[in-house]
DRENDOLO-902279 format. One record per residue: x, y, z of N, C-alpha, C in turn; residue in one letter; residue number from 1. Coordinates in steps of 0.05 Angstrom, whole numbers. Each point is the difference from the previous one (the first is absolute). Example, Ala and Ser with C-alpha at 12.3 -4.5 7.8 and 13.67 -1.06 7.14 Angstrom:
BEGIN
[[264 -114 156] [-18 24 0] [18 24 0] "A" 1]
[[-7 21 -14] [16 24 1] [-15 22 14] "S" 2]
***
This chain:
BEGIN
[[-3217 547 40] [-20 19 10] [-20 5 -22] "X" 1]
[[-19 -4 3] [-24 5 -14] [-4 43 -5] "X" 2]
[[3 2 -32] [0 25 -10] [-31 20 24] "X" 3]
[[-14 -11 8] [-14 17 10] [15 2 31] "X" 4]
[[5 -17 13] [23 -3 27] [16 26 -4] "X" 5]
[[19 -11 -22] [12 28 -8] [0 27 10] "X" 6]
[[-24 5 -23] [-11 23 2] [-14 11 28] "X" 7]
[[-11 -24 16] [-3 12 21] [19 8 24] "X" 8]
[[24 -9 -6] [27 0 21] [14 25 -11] "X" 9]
[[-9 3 -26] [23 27 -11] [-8 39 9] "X" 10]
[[-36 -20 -7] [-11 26 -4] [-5 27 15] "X" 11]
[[-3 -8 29] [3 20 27] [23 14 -10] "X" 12]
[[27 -7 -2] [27 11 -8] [3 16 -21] "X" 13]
[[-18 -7 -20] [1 18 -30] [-23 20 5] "X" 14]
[[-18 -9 20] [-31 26 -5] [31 22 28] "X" 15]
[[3 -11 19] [13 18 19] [23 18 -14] "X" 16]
[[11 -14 -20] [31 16 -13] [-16 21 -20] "X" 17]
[[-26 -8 -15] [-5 15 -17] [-10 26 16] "X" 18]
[[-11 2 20] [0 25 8] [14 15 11] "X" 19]
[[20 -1 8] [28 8 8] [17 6 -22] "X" 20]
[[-3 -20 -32] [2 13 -16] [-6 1 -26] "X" 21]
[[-30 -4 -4] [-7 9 -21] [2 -21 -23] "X" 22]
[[13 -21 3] [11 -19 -17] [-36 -22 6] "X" 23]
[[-6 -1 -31] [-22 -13 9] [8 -29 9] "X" 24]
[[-20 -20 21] [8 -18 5] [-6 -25 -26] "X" 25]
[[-19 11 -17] [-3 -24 -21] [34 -5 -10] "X" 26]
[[-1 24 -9] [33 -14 -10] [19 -10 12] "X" 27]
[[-1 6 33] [26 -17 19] [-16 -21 -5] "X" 28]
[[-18 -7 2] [-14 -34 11] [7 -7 -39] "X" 29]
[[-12 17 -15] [5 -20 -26] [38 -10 -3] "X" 30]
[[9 25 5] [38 -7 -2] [9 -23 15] "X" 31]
[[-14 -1 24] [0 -24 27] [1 -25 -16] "X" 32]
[[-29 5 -6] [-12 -37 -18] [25 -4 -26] "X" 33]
[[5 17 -9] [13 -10 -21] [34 -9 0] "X" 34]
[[9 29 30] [33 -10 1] [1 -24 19] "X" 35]
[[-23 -4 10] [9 -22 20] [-24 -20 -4] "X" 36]
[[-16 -6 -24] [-9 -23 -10] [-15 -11 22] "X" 37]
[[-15 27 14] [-25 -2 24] [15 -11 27] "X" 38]
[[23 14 1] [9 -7 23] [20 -27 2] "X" 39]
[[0 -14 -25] [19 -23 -6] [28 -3 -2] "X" 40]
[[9 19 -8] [18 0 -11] [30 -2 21] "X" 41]
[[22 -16 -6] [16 -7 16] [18 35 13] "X" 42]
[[-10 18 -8] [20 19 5] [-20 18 21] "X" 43]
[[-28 -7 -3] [-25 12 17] [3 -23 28] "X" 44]
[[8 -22 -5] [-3 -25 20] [24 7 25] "X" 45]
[[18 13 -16] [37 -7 19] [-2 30 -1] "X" 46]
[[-7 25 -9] [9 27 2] [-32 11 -1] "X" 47]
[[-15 0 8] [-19 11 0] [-7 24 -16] "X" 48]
[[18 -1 -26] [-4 21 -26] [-15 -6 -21] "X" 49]
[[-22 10 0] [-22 -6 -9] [1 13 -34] "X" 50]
[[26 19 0] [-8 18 -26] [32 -10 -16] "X" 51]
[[13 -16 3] [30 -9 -1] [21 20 0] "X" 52]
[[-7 14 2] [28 30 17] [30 -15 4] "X" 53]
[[7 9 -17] [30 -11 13] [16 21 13] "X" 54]
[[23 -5 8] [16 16 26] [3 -17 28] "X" 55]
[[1 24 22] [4 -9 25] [-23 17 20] "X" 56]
[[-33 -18 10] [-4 14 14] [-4 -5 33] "X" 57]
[[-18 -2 3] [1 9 32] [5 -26 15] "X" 58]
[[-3 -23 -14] [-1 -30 10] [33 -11 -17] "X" 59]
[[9 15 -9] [27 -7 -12] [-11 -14 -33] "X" 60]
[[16 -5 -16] [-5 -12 -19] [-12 -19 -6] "X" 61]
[[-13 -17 -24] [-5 -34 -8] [10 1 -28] "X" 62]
[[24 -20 -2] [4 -4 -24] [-11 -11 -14] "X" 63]
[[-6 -4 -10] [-20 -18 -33] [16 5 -23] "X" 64]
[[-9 -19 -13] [3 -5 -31] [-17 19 -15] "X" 65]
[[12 8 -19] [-28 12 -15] [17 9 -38] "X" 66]
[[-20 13 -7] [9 -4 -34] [10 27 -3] "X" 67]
[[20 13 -17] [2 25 0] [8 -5 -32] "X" 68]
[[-12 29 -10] [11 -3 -37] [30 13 0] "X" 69]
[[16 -16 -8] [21 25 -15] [14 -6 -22] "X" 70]
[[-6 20 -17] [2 3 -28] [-16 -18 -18] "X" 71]
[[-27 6 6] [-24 -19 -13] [6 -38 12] "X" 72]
[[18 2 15] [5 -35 14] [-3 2 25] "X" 73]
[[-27 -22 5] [-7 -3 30] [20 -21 9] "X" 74]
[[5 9 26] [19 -12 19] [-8 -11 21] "X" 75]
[[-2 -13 14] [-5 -3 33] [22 0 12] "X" 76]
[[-4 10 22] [28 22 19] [-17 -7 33] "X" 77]
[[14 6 12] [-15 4 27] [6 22 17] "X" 78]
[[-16 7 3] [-4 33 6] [-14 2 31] "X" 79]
[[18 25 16] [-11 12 21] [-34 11 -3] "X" 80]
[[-13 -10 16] [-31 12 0] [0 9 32] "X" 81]
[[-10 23 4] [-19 6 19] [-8 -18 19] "X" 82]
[[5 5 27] [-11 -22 22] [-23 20 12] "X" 83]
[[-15 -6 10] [-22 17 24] [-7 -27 17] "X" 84]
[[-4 16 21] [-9 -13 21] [-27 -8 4] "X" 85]
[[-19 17 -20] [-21 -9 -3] [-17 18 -19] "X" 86]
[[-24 -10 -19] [-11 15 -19] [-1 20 0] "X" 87]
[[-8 15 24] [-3 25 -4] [21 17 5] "X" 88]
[[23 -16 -2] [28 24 -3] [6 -5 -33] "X" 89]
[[-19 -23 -12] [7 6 -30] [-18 7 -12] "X" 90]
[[-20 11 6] [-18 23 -16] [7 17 13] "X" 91]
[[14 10 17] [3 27 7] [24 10 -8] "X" 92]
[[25 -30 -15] [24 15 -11] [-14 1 -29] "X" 93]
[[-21 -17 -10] [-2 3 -21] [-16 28 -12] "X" 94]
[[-12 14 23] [-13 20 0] [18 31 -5] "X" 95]
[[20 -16 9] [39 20 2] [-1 2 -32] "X" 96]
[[7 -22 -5] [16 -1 -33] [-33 9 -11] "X" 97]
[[-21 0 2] [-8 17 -28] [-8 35 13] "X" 98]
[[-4 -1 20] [13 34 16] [30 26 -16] "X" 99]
[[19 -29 9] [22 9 -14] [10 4 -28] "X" 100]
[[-15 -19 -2] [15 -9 -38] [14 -15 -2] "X" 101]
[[25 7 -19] [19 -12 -6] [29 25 -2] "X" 102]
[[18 -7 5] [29 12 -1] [-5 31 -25] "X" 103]
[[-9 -16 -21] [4 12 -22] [-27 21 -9] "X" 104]
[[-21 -2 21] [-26 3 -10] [-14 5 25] "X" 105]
[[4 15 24] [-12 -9 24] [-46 6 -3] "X" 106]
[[1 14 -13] [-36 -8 -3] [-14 -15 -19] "X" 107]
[[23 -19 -7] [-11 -16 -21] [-28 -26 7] "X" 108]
[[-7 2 17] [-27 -14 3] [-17 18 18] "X" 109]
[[2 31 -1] [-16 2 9] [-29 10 -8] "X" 110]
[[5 -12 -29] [-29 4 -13] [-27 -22 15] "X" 111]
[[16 -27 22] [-10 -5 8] [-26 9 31] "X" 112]
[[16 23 9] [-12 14 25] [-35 10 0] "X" 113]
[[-14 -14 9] [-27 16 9] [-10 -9 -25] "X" 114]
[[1 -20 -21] [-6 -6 -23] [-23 -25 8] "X" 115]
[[-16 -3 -26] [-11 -22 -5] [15 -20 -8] "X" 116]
[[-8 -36 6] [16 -14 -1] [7 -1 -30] "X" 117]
[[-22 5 -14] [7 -3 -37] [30 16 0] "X" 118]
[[0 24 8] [19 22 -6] [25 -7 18] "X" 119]
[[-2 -10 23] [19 -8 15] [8 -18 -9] "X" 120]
[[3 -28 -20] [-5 -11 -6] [23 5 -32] "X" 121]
[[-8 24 -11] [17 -2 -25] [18 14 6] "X" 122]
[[-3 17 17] [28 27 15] [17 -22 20] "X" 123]
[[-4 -22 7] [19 -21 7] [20 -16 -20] "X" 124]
[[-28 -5 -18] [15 -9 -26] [29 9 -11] "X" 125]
***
């Protein structure tokens, strides 16, 4: 898919989520291009998870390969990811996890909300 294709298949879904919530869409469409290598990527192709989420969601799992560090040694393991049935159930879970947070931290990205992309951008970081 040609990076502008992309962007035009993603973008209705990220301008529609960002106002519902606030999450600018530069950064879903930039996170898009990069976890799924403009829509390439074998885990965007078979699970339509565009942001590599792992777990179990609404389309059931896709296993993949992927690298994980432990104890400064990268491994490849193959790991449960996220299934959707279609993009816009993975910007809208992906819209979940930075809503929520994390276990340990639940507003930990939400320096991203109602922000410029610069700022949205390093509060993702």
């Amino acid at each position: 898919m040609k990076p502008q294709d992309f962007i035009d298949k993603i973008a209705p879904s990220a301008v529609a989520d960002m106002k519902k919530t606030k999450i600018p869409a530069s950064l879903t469409i930039a996170q898009a291009i990069l976890e799924s290598a403009w829509g390439e990527s074998g885990l965007t192709k078979r699970g339509n998870n565009l942001f590599g989420i792992k777990g179990t969601g609404p389309a059931g799992v896709c296993a993949m390969p992927t690298k994980e560090n432990y104890n400064g040694q990268w491994t490849t393991i193959t790991a449960n990811f996220r299934a959707y049935n279609n993009w816009d159930e993975s910007i809208a879970d992906h819209s979940k996890l930075i809503l929520n947070g994390t276990r340990d931290k639940p507003t930990r990205y939400h320096g991203v909300l109602g922000a410029d992309y610069k700022t949205a951008c390093h509060a993702i970081h």
